[in-house]
Biotite code that builds the C-alpha atoms (Angstrom):
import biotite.structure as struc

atoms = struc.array([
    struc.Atom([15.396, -8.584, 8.660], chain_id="A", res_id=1, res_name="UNK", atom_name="CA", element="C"),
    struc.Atom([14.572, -5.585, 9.959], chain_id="A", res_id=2, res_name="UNK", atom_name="CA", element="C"),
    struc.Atom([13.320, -1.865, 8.570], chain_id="A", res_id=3, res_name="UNK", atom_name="CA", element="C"),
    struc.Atom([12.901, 1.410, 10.277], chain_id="A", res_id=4, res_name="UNK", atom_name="CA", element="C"),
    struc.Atom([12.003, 4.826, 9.704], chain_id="A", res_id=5, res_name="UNK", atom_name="CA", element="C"),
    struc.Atom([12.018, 7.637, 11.804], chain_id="A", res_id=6, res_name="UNK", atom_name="CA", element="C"),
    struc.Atom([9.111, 10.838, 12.218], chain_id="A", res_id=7, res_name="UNK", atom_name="CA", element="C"),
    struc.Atom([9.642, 13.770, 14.333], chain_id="A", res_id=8, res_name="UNK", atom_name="CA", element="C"),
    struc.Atom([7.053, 15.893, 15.315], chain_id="A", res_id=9, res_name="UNK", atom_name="CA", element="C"),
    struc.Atom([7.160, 19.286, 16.615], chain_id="A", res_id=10, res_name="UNK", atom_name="CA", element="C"),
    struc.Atom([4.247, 21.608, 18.267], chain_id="A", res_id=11, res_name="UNK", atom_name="CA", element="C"),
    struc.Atom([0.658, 20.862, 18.435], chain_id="A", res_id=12, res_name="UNK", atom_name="CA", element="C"),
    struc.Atom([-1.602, 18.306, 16.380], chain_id="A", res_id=13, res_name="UNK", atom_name="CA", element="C"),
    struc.Atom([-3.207, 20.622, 14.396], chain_id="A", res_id=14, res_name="UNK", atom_name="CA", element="C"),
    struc.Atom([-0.446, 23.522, 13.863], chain_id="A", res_id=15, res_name="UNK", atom_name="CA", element="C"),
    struc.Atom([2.684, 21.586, 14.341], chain_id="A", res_id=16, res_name="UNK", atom_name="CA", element="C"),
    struc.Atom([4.326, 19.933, 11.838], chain_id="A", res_id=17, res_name="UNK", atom_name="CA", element="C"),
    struc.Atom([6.914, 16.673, 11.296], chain_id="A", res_id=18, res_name="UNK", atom_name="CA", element="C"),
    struc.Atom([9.119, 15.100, 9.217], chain_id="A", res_id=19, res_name="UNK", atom_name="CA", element="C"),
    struc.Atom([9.799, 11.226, 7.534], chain_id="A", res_id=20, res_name="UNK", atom_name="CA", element="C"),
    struc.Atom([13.048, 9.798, 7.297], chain_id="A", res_id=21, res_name="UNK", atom_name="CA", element="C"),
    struc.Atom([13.303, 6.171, 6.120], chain_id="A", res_id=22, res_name="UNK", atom_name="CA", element="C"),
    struc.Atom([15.960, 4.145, 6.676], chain_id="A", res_id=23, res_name="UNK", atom_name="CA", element="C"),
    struc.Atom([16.853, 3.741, 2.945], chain_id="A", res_id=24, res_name="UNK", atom_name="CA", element="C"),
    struc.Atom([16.769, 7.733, 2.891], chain_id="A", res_id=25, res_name="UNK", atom_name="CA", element="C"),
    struc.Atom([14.012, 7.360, 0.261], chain_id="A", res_id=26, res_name="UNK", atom_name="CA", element="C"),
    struc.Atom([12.081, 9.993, 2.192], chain_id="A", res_id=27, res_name="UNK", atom_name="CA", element="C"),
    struc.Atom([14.919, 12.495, 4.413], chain_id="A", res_id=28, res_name="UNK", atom_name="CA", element="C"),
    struc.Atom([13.248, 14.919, 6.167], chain_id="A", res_id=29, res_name="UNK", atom_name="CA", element="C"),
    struc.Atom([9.957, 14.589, 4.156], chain_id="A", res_id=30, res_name="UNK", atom_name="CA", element="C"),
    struc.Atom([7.693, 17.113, 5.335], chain_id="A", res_id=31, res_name="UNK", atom_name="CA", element="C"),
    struc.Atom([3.866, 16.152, 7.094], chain_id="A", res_id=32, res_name="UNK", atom_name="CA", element="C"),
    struc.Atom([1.537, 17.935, 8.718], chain_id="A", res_id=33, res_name="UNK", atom_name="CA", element="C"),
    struc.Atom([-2.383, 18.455, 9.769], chain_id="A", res_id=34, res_name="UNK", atom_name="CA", element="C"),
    struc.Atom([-3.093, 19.796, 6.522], chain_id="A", res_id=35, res_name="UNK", atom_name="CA", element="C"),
    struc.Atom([-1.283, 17.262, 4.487], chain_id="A", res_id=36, res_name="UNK", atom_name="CA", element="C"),
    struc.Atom([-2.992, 14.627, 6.024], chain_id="A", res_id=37, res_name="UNK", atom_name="CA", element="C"),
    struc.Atom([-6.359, 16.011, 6.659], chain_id="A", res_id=38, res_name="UNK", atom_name="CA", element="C"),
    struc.Atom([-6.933, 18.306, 4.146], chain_id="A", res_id=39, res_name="UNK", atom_name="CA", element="C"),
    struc.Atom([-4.570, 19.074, 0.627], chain_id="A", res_id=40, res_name="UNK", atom_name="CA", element="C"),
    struc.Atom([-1.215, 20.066, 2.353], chain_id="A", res_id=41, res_name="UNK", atom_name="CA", element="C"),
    struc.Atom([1.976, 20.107, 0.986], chain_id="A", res_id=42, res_name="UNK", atom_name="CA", element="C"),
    struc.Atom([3.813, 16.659, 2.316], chain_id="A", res_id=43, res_name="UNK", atom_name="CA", element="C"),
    struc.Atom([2.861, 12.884, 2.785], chain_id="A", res_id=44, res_name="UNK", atom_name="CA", element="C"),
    struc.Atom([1.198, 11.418, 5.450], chain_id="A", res_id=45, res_name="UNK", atom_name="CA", element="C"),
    struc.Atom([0.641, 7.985, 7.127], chain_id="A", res_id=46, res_name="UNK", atom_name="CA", element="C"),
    struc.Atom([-1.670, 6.846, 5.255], chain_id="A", res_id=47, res_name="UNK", atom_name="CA", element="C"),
    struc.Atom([-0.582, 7.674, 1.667], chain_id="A", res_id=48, res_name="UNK", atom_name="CA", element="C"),
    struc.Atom([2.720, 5.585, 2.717], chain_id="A", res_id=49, res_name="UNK", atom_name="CA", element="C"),
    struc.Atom([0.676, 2.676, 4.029], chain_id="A", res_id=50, res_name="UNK", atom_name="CA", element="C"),
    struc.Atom([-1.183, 2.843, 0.335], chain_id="A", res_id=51, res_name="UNK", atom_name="CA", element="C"),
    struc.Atom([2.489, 2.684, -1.293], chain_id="A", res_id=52, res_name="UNK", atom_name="CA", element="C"),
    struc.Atom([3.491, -0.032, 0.610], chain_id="A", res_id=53, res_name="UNK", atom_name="CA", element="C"),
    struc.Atom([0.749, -2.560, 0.561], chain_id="A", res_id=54, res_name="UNK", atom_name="CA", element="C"),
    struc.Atom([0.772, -2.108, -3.128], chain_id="A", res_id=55, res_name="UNK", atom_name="CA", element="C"),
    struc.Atom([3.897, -2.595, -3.298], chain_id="A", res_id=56, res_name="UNK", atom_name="CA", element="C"),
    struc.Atom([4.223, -5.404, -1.185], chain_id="A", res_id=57, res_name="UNK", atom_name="CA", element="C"),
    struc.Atom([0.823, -6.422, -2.851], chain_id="A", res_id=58, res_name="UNK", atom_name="CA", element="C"),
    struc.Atom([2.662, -6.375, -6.815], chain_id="A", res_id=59, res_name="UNK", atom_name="CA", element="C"),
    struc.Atom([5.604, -8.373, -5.177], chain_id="A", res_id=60, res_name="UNK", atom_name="CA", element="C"),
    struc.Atom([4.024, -11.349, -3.612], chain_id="A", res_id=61, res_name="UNK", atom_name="CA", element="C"),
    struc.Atom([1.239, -11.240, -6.794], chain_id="A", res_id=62, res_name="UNK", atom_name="CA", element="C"),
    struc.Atom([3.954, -12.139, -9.145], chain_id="A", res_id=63, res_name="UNK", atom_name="CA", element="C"),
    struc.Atom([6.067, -15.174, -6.380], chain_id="A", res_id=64, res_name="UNK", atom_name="CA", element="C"),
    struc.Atom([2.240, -16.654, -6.699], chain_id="A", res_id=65, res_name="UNK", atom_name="CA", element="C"),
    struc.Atom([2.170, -16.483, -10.557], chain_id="A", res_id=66, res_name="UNK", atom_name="CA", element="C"),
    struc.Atom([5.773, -17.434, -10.653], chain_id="A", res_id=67, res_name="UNK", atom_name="CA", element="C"),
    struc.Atom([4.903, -20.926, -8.385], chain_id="A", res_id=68, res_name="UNK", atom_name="CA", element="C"),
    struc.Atom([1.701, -20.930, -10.509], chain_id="A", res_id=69, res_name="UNK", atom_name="CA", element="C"),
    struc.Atom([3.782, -21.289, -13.695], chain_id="A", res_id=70, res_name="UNK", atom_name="CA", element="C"),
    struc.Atom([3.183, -17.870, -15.091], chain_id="A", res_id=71, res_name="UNK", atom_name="CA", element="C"),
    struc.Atom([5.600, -15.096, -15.975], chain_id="A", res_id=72, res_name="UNK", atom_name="CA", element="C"),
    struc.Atom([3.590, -11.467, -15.675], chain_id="A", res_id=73, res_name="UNK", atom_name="CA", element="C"),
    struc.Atom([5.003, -9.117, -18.495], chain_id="A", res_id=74, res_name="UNK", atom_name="CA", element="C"),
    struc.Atom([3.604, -6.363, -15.596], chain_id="A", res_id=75, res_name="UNK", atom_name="CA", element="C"),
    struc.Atom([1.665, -5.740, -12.604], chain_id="A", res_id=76, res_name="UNK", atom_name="CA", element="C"),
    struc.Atom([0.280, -2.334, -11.798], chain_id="A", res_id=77, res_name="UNK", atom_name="CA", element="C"),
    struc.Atom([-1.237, -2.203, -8.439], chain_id="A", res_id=78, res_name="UNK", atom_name="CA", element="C"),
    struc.Atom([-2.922, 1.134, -7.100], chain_id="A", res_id=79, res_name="UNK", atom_name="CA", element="C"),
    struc.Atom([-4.439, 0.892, -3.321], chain_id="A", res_id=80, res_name="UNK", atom_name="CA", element="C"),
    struc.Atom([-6.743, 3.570, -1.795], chain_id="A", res_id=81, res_name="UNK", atom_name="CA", element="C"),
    struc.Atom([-7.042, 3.752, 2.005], chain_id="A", res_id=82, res_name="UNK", atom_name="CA", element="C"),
    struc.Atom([-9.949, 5.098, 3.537], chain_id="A", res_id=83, res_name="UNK", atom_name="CA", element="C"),
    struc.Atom([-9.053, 6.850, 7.262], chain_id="A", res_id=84, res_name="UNK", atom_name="CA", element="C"),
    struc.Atom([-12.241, 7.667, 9.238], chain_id="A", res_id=85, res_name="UNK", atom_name="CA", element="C"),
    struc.Atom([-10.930, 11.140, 11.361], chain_id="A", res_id=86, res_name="UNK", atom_name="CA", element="C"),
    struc.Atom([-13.936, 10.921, 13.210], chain_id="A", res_id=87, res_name="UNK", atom_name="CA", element="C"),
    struc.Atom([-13.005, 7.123, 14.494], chain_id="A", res_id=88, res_name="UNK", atom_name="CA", element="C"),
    struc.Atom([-9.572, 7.761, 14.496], chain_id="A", res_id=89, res_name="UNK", atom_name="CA", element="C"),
    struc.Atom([-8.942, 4.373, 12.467], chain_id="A", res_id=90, res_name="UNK", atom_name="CA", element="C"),
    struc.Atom([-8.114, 3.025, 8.501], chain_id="A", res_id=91, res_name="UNK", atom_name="CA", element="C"),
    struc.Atom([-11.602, 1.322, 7.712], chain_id="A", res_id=92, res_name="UNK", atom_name="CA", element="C"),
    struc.Atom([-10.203, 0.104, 4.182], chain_id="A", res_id=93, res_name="UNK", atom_name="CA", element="C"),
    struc.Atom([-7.485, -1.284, 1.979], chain_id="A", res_id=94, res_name="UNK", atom_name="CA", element="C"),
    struc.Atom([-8.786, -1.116, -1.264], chain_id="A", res_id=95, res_name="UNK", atom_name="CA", element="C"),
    struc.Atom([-6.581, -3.060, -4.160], chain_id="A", res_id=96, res_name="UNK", atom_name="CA", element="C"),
    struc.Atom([-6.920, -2.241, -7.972], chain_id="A", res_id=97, res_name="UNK", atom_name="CA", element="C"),
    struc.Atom([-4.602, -4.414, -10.117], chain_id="A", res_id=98, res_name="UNK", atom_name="CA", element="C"),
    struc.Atom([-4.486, -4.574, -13.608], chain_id="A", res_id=99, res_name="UNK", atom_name="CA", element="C"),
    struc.Atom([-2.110, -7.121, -15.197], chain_id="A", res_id=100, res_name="UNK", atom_name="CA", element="C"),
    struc.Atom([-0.268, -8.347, -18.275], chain_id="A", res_id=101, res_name="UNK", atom_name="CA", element="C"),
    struc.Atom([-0.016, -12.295, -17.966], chain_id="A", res_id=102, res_name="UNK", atom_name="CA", element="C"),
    struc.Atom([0.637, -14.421, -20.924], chain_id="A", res_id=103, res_name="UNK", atom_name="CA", element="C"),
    struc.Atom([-1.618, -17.429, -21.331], chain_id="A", res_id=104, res_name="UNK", atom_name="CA", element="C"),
    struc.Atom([-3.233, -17.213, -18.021], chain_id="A", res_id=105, res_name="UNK", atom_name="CA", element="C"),
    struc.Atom([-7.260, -18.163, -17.388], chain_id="A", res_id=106, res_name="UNK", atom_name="CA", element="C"),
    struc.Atom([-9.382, -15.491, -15.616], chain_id="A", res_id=107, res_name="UNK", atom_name="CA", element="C"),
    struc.Atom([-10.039, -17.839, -13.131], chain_id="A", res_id=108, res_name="UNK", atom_name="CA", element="C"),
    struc.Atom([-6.335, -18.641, -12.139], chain_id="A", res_id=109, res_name="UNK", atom_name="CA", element="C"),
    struc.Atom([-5.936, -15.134, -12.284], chain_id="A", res_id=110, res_name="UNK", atom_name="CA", element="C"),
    struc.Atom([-8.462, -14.323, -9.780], chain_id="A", res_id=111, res_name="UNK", atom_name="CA", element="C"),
    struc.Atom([-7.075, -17.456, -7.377], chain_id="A", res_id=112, res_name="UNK", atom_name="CA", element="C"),
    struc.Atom([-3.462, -16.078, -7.375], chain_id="A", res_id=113, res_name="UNK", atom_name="CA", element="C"),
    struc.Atom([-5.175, -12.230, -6.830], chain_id="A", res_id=114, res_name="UNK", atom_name="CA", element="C"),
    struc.Atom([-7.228, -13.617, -4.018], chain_id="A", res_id=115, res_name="UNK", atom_name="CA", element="C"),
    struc.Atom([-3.860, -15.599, -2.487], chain_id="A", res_id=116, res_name="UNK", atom_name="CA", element="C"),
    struc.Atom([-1.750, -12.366, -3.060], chain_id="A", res_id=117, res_name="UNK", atom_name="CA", element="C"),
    struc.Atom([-3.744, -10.715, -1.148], chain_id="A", res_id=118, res_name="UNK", atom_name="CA", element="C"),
    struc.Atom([-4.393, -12.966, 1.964], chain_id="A", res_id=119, res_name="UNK", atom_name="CA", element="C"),
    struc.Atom([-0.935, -13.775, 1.798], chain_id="A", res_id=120, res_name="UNK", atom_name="CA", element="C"),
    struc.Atom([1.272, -10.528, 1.549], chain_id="A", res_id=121, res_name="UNK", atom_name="CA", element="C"),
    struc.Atom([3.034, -8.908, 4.569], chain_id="A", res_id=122, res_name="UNK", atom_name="CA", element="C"),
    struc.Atom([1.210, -5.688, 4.631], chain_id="A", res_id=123, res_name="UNK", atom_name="CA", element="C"),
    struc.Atom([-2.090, -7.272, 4.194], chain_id="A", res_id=124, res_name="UNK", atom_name="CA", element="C"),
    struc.Atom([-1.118, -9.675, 7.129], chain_id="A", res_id=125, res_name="UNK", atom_name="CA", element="C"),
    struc.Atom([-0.003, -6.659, 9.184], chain_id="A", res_id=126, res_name="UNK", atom_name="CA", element="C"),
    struc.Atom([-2.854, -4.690, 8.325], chain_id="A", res_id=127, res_name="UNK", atom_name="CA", element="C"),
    struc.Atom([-6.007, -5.210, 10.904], chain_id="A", res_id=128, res_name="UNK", atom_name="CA", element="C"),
    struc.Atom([-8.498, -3.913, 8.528], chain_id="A", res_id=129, res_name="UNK", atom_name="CA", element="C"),
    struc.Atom([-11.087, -4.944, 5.443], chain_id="A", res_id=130, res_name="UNK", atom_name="CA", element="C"),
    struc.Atom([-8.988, -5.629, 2.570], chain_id="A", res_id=131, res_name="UNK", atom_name="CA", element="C"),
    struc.Atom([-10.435, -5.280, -0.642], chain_id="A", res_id=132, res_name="UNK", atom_name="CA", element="C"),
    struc.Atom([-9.355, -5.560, -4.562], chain_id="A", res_id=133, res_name="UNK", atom_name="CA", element="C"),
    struc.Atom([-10.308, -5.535, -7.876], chain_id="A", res_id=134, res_name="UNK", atom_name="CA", element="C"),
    struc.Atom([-8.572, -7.449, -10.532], chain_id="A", res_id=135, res_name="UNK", atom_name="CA", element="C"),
    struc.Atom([-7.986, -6.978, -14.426], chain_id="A", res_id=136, res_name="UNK", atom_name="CA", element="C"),
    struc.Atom([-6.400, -8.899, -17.244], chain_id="A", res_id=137, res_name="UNK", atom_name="CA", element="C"),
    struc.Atom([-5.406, -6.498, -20.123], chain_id="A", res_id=138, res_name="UNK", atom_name="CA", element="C"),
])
């Protein structure tokens, strides 16, 4: 299985600006620039799609582990917050806040299928950086 998407990027790194198009055409054309990354722009940027899709893939592989676990989760909300260092040039942190509905499970279990979710999910494997997470039953 295979996804793509596709960025073009026209004129300098700091006054240009580009566009997103995923393959699902989820984002077409989707505008990004300097200022939308580095500052409050008008757009997306790398990183805020990153954040979308390691919580997404996050939520997705949290509730296969609950479901092989014997638990059904009535919901999974999943925010992530990554942390780019401009003056490195690199994403120092994936950081995971989860808060969950799940009927009749132990804080403990919770925590073990959190903790597997998180080792275990495709973005977090792709991802060569500190993953963090923090983890609540409601």
């Amino acid at each position: 299985m295979k996804r793509n998407a596709t960025a073009v990027w026209n004129g300098s790194g700091k006054e240009g600006n580009g566009s997103l198009t995923t393959q699902s055409t989820t984002l077409n054309k989707t505008q990004y620039s300097f200022n939308s990354r580095f500052a409050e722009g008008v757009g997306t940027n790398p990183e805020e799609l990153v954040a979308a899709a390691h919580a997404g893939c996050f939520s997705m592989k949290l509730s296969f582990v609950l479901g092989g676990a014997g638990f059904t989760p009535d919901s999974i909300e999943t925010q992530c917050v990554i942390t780019l260092d401009p003056a490195a040039g690199a994403i120092t942190e994936s950081h995971l806040t989860v808060v969950a509905s799940i009927p009749g499970i132990s804080a403990e279990k919770f925590e073990e299928c959190v903790a597997d979710a998180k080792a275990n999910c495709p973005i977090s494997k792709l991802l060569n950086t500190n993953i963090t997470h923090e983890a609540t039953l409601k």
